[in-house]
mmCIF file as Biopython writes it, N, C-alpha, C and O atoms, coordinates in Angstrom:
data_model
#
loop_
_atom_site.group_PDB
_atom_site.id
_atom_site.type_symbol
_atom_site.label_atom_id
_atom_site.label_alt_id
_atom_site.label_comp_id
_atom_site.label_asym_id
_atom_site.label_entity_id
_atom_site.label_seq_id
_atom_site.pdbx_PDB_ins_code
_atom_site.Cartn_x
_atom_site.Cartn_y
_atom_site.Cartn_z
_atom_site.occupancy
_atom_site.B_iso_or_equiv
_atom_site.auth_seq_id
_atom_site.auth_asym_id
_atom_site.pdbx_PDB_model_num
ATOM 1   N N  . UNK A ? 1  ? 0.811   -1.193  0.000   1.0 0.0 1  A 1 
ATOM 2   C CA . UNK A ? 1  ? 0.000   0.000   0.000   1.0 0.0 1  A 1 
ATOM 3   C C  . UNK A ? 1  ? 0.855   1.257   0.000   1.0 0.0 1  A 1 
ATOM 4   O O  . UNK A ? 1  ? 0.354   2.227   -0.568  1.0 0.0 1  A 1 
ATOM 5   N N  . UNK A ? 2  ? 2.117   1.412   0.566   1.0 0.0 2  A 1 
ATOM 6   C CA . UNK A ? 2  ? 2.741   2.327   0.775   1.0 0.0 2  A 1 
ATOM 7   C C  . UNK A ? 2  ? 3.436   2.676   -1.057  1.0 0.0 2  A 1 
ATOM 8   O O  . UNK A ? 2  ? 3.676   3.721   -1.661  1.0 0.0 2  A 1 
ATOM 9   N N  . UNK A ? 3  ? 3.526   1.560   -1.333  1.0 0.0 3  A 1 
ATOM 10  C CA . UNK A ? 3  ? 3.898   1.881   -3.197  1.0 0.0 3  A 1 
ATOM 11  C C  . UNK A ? 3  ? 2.974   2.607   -3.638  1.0 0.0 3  A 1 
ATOM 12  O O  . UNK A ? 3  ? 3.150   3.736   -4.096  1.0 0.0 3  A 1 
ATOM 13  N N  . UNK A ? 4  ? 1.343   1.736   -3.493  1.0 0.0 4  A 1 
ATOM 14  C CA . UNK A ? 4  ? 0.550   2.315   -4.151  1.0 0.0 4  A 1 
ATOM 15  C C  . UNK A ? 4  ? 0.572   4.362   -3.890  1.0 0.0 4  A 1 
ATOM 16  O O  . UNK A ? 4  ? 0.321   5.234   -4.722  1.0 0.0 4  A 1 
ATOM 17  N N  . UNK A ? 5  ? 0.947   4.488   -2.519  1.0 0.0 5  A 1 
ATOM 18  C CA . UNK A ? 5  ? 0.473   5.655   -2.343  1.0 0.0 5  A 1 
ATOM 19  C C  . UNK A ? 5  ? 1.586   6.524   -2.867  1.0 0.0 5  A 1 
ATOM 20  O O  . UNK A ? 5  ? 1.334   7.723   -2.752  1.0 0.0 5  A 1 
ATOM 21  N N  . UNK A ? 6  ? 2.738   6.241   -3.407  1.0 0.0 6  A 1 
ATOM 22  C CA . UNK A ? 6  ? 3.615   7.005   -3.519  1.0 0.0 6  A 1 
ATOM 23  C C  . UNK A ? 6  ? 3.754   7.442   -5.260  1.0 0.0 6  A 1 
ATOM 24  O O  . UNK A ? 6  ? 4.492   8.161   -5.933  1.0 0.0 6  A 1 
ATOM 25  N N  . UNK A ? 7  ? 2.549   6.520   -5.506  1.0 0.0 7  A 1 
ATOM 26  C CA . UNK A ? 7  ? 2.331   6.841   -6.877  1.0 0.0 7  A 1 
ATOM 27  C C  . UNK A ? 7  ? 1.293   7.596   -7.173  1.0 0.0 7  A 1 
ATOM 28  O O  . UNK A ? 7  ? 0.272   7.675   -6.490  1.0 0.0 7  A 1 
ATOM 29  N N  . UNK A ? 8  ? 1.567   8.328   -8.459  1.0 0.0 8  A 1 
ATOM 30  C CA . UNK A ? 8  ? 0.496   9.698   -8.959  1.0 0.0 8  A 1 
ATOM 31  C C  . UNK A ? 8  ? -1.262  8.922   -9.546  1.0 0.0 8  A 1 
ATOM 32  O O  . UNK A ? 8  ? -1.416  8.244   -10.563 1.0 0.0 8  A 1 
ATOM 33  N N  . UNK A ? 9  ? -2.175  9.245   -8.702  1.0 0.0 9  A 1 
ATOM 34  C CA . UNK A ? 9  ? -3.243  8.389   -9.427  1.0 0.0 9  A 1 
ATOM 35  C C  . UNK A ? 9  ? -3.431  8.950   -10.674 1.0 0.0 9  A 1 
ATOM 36  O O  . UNK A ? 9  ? -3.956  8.207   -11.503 1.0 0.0 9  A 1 
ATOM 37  N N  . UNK A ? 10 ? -3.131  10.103  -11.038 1.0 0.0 10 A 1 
ATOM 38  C CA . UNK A ? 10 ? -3.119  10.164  -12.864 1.0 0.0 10 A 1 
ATOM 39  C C  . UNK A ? 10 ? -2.511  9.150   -13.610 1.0 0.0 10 A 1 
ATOM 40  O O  . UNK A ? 10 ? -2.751  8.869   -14.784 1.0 0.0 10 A 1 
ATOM 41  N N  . UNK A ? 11 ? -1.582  8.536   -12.739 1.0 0.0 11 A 1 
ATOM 42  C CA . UNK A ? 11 ? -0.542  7.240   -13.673 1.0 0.0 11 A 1 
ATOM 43  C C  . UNK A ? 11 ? -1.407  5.739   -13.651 1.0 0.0 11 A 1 
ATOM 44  O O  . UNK A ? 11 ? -1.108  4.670   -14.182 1.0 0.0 11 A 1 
ATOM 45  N N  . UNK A ? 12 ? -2.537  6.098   -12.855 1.0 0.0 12 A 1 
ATOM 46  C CA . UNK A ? 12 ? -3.507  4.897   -12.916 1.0 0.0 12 A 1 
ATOM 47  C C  . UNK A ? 12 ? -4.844  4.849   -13.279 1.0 0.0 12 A 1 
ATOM 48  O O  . UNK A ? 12 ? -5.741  4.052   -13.008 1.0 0.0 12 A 1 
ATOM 49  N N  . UNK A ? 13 ? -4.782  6.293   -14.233 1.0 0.0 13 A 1 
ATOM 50  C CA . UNK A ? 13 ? -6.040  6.493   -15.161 1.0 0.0 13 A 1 
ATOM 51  C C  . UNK A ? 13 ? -6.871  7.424   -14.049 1.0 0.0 13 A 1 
ATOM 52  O O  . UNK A ? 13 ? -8.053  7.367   -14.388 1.0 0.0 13 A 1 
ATOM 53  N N  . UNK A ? 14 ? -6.746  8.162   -12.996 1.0 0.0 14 A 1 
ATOM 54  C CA . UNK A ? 14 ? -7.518  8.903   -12.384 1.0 0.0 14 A 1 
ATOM 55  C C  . UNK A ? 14 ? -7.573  10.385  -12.891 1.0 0.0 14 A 1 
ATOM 56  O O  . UNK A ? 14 ? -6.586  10.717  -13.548 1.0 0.0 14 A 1 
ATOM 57  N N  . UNK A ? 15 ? -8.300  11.104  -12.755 1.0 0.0 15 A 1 
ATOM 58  C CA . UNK A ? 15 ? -8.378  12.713  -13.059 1.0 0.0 15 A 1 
ATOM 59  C C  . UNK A ? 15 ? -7.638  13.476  -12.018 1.0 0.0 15 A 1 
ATOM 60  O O  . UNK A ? 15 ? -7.633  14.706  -11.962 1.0 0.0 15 A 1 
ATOM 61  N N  . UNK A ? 16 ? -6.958  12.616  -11.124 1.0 0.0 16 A 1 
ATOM 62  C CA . UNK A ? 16 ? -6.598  13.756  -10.034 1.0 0.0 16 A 1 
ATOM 63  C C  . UNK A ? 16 ? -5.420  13.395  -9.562  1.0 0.0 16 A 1 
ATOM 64  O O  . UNK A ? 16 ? -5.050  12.221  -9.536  1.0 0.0 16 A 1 
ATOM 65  N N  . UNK A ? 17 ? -4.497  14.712  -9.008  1.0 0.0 17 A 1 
ATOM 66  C CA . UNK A ? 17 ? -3.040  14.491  -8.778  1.0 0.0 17 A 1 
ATOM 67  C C  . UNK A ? 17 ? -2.478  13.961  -7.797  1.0 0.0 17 A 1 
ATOM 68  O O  . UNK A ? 17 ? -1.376  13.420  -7.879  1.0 0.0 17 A 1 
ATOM 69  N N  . UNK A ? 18 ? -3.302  14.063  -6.518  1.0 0.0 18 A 1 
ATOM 70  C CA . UNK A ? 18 ? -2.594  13.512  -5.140  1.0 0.0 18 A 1 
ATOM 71  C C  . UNK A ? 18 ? -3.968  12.897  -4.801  1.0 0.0 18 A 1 
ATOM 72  O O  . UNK A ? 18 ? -5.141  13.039  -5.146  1.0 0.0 18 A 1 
ATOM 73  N N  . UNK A ? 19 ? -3.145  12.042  -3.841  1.0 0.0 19 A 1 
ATOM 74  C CA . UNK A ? 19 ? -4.235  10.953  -3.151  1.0 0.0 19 A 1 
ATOM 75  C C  . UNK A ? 19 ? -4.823  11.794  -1.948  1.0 0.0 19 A 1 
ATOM 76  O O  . UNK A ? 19 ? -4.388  12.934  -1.781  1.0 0.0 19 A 1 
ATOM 77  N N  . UNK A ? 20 ? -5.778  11.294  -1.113  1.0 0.0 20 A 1 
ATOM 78  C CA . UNK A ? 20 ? -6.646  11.525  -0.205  1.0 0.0 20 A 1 
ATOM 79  C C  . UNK A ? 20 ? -6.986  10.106  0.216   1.0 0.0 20 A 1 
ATOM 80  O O  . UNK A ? 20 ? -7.206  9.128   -0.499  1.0 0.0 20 A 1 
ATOM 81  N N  . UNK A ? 21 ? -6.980  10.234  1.778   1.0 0.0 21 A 1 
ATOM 82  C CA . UNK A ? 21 ? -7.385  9.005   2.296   1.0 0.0 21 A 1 
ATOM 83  C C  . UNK A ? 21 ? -8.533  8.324   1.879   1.0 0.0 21 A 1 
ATOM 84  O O  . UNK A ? 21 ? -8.765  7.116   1.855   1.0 0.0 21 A 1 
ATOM 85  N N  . UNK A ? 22 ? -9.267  9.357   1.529   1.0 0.0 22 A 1 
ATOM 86  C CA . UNK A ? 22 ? -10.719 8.451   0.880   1.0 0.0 22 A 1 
ATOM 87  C C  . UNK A ? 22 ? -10.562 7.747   0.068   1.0 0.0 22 A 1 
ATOM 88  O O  . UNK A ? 22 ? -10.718 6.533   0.197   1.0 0.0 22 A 1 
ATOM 89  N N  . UNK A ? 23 ? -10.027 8.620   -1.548  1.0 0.0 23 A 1 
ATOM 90  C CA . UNK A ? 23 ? -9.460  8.381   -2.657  1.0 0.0 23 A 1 
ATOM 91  C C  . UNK A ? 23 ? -8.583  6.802   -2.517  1.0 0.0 23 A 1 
ATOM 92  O O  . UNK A ? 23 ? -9.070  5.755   -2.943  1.0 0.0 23 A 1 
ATOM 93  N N  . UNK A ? 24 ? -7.403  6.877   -1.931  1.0 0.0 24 A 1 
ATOM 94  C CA . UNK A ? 24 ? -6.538  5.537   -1.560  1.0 0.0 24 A 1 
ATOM 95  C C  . UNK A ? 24 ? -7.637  4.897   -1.366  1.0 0.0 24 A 1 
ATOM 96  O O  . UNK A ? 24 ? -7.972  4.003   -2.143  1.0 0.0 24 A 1 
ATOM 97  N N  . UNK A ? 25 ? -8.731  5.404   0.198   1.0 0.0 25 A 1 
ATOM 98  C CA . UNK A ? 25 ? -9.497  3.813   0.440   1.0 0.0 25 A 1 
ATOM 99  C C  . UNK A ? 25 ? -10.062 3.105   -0.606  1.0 0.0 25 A 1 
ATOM 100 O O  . UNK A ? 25 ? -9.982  1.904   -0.861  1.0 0.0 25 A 1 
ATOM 101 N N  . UNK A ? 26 ? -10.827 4.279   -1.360  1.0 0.0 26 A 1 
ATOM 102 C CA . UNK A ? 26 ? -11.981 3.803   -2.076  1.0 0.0 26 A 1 
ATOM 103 C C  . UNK A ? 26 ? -11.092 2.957   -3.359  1.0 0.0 26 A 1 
ATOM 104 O O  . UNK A ? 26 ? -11.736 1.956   -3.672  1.0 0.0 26 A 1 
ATOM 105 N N  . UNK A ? 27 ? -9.917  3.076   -4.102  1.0 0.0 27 A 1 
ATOM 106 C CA . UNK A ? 27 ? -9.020  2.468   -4.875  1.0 0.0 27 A 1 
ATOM 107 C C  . UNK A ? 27 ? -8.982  1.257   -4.341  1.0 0.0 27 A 1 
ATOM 108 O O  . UNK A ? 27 ? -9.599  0.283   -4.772  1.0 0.0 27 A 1 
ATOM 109 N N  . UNK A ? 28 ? -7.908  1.289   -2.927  1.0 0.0 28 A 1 
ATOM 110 C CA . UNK A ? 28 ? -7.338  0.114   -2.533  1.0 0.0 28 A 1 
ATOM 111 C C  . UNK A ? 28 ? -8.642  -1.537  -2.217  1.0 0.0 28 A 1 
ATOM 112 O O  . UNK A ? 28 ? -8.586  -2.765  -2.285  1.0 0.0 28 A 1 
ATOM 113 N N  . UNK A ? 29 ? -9.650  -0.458  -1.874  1.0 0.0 29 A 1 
ATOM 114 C CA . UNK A ? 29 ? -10.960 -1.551  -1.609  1.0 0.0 29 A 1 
ATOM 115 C C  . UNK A ? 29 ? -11.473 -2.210  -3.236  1.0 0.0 29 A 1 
ATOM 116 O O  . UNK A ? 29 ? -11.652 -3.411  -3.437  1.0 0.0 29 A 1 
ATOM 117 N N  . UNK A ? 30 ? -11.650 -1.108  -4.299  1.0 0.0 30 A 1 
ATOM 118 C CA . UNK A ? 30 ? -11.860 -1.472  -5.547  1.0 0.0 30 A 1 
ATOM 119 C C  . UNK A ? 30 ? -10.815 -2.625  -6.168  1.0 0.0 30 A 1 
ATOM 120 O O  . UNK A ? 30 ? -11.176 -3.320  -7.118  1.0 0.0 30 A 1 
ATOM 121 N N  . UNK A ? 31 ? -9.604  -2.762  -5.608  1.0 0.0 31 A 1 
ATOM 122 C CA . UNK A ? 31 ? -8.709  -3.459  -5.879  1.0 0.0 31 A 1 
ATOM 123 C C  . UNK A ? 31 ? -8.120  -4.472  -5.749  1.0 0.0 31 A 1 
ATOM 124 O O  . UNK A ? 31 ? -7.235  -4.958  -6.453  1.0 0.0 31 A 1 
ATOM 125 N N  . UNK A ? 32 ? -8.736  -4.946  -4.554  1.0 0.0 32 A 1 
ATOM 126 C CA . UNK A ? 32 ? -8.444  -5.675  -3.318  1.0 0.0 32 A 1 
ATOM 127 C C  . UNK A ? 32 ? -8.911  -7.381  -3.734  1.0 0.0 32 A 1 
ATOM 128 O O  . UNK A ? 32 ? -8.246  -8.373  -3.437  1.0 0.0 32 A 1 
ATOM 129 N N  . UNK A ? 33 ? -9.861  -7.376  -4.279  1.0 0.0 33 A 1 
ATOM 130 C CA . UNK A ? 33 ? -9.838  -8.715  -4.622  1.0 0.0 33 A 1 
ATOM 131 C C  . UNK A ? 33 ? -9.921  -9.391  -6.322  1.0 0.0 33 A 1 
ATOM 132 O O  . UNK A ? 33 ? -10.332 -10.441 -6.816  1.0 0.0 33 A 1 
ATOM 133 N N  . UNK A ? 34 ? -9.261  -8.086  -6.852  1.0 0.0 34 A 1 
ATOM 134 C CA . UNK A ? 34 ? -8.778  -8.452  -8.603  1.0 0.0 34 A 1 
ATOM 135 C C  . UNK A ? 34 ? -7.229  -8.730  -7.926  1.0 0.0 34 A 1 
ATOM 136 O O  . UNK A ? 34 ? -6.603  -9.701  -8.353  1.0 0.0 34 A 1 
ATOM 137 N N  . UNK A ? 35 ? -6.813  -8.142  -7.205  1.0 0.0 35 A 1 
ATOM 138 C CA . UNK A ? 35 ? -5.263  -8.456  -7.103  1.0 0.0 35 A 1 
ATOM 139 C C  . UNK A ? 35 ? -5.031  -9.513  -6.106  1.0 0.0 35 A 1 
ATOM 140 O O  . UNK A ? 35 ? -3.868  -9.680  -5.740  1.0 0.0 35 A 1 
ATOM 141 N N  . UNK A ? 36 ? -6.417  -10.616 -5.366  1.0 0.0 36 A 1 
ATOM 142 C CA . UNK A ? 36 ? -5.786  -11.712 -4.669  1.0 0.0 36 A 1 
ATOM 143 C C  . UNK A ? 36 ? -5.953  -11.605 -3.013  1.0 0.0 36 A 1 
ATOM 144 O O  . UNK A ? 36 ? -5.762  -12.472 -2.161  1.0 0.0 36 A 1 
ATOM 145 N N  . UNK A ? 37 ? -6.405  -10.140 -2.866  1.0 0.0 37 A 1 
ATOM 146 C CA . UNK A ? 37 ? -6.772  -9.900  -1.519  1.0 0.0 37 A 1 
ATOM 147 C C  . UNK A ? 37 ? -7.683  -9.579  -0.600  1.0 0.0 37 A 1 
ATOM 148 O O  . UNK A ? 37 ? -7.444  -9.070  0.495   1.0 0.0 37 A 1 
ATOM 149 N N  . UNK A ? 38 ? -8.776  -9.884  -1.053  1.0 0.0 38 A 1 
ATOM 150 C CA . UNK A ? 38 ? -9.928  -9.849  -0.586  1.0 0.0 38 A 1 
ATOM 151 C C  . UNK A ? 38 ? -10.548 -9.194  0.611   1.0 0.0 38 A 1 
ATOM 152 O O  . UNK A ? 38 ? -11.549 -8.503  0.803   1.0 0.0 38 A 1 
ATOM 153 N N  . UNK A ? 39 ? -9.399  -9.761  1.473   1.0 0.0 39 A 1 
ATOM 154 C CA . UNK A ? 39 ? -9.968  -8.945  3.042   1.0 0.0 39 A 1 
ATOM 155 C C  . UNK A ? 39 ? -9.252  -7.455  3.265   1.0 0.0 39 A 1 
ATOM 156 O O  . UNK A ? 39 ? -9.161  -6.864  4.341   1.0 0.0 39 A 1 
ATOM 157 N N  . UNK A ? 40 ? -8.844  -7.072  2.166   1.0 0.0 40 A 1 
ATOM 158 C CA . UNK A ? 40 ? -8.607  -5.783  1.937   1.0 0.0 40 A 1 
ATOM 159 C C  . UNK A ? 40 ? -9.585  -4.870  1.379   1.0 0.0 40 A 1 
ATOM 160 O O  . UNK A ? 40 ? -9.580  -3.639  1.358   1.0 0.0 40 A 1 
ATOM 161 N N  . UNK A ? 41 ? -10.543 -5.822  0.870   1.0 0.0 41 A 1 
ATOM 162 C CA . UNK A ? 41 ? -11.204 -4.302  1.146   1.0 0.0 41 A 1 
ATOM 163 C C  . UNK A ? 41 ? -12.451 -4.074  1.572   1.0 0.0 41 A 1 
ATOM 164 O O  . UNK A ? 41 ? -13.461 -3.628  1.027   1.0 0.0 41 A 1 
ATOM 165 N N  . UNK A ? 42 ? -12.074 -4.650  3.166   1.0 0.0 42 A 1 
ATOM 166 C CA . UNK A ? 42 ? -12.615 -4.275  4.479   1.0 0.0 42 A 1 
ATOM 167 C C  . UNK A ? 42 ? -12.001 -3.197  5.212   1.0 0.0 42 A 1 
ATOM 168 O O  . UNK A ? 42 ? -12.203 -3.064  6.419   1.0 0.0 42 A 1 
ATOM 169 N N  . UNK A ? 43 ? -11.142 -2.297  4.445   1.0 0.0 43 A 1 
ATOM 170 C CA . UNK A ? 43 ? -9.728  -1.930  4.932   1.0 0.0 43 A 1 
ATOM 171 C C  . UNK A ? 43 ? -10.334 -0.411  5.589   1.0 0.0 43 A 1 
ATOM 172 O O  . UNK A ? 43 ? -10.871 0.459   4.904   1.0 0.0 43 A 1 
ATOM 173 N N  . UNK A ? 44 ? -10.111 -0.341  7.010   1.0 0.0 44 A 1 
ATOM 174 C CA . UNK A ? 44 ? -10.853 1.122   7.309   1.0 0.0 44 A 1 
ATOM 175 C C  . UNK A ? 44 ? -10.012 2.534   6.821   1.0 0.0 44 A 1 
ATOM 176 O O  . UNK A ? 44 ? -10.074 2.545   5.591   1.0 0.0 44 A 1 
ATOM 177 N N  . UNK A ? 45 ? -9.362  3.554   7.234   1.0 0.0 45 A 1 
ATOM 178 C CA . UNK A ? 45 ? -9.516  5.089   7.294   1.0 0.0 45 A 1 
ATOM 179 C C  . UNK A ? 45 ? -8.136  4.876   8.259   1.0 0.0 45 A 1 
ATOM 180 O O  . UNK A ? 45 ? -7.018  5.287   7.947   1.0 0.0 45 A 1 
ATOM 181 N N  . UNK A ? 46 ? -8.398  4.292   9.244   1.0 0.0 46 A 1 
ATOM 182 C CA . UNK A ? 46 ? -7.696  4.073   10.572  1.0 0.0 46 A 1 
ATOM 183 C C  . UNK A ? 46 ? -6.712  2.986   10.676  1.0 0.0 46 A 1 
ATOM 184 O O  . UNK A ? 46 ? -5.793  2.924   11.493  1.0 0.0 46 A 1 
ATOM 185 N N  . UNK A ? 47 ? -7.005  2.137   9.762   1.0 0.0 47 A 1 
ATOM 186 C CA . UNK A ? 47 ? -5.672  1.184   9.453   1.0 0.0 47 A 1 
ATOM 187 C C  . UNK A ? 47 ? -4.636  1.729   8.170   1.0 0.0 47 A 1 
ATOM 188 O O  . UNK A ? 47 ? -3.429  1.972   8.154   1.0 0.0 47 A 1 
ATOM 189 N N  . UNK A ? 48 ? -5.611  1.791   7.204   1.0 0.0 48 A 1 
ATOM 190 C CA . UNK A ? 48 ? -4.996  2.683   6.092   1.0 0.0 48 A 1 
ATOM 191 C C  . UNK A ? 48 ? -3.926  3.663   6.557   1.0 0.0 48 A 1 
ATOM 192 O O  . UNK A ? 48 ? -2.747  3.548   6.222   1.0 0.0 48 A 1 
ATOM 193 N N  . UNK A ? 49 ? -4.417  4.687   7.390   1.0 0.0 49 A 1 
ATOM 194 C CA . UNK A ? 49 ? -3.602  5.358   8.199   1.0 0.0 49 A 1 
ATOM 195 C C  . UNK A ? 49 ? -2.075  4.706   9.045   1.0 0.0 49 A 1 
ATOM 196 O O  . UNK A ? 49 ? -0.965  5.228   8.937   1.0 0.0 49 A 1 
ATOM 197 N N  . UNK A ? 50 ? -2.411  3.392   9.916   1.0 0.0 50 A 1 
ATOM 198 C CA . UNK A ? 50 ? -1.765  2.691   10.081  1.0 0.0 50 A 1 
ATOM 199 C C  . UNK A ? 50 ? -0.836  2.459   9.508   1.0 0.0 50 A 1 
ATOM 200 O O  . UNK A ? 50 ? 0.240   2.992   9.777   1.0 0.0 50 A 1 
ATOM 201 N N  . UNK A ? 51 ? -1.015  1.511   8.461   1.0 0.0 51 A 1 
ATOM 202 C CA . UNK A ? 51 ? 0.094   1.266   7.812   1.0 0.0 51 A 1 
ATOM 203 C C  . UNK A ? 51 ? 1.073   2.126   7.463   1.0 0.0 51 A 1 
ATOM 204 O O  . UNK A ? 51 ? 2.273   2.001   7.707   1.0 0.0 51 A 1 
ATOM 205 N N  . UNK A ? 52 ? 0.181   3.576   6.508   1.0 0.0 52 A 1 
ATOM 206 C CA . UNK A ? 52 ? 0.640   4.484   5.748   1.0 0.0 52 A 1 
ATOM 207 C C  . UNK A ? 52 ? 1.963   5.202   6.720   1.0 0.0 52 A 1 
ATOM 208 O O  . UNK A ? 52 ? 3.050   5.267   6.145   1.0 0.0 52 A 1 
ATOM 209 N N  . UNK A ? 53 ? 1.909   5.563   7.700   1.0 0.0 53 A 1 
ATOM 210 C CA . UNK A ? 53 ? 2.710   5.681   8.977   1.0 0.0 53 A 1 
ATOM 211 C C  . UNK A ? 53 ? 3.382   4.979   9.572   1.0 0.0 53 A 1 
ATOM 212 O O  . UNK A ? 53 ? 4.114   5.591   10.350  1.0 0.0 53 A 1 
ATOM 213 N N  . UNK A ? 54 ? 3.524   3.620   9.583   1.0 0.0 54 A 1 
ATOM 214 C CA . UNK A ? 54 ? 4.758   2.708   10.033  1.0 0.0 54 A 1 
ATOM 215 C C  . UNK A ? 54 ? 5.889   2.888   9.232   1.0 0.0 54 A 1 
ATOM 216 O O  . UNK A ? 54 ? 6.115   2.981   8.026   1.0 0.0 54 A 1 
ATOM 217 N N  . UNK A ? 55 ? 6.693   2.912   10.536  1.0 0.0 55 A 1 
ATOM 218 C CA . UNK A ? 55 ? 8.594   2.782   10.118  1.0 0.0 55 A 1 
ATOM 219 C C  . UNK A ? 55 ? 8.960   4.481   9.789   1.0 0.0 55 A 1 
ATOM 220 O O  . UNK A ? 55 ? 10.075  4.813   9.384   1.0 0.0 55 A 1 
ATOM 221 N N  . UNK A ? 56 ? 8.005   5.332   9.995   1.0 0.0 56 A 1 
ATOM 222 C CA . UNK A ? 56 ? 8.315   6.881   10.084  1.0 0.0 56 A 1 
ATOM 223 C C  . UNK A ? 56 ? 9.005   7.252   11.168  1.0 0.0 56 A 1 
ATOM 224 O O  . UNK A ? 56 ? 9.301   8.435   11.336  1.0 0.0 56 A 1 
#
């Protein structure tokens, strides 16, 4: 997730330049079980956050 976020969502067909936690959620949940992961996208605001912030 931390890749995903470090990338421009224009480079993944979006209209817009920087992410927003919503934006990430609502992606990473859309994504979550074409790429194999299913219980991702149960993924809250508050874990998202989580992750996005470990090892800072």
């Amino acid at each position: 997730m931390r890749n995903l976020a470090c990338q421009k969502p224009k480079d993944l067909g979006y209209s817009y330049e920087l992410w927003t936690y919503d934006l990430l959620e609502r992606h990473i949940r859309k994504e979550a079980v074409a790429t194999g992961h299913p219980s991702v996208s149960r993924l809250s605001r508050s874990k998202l956050h989580r992750i996005l912030t470990q090892g800072n």
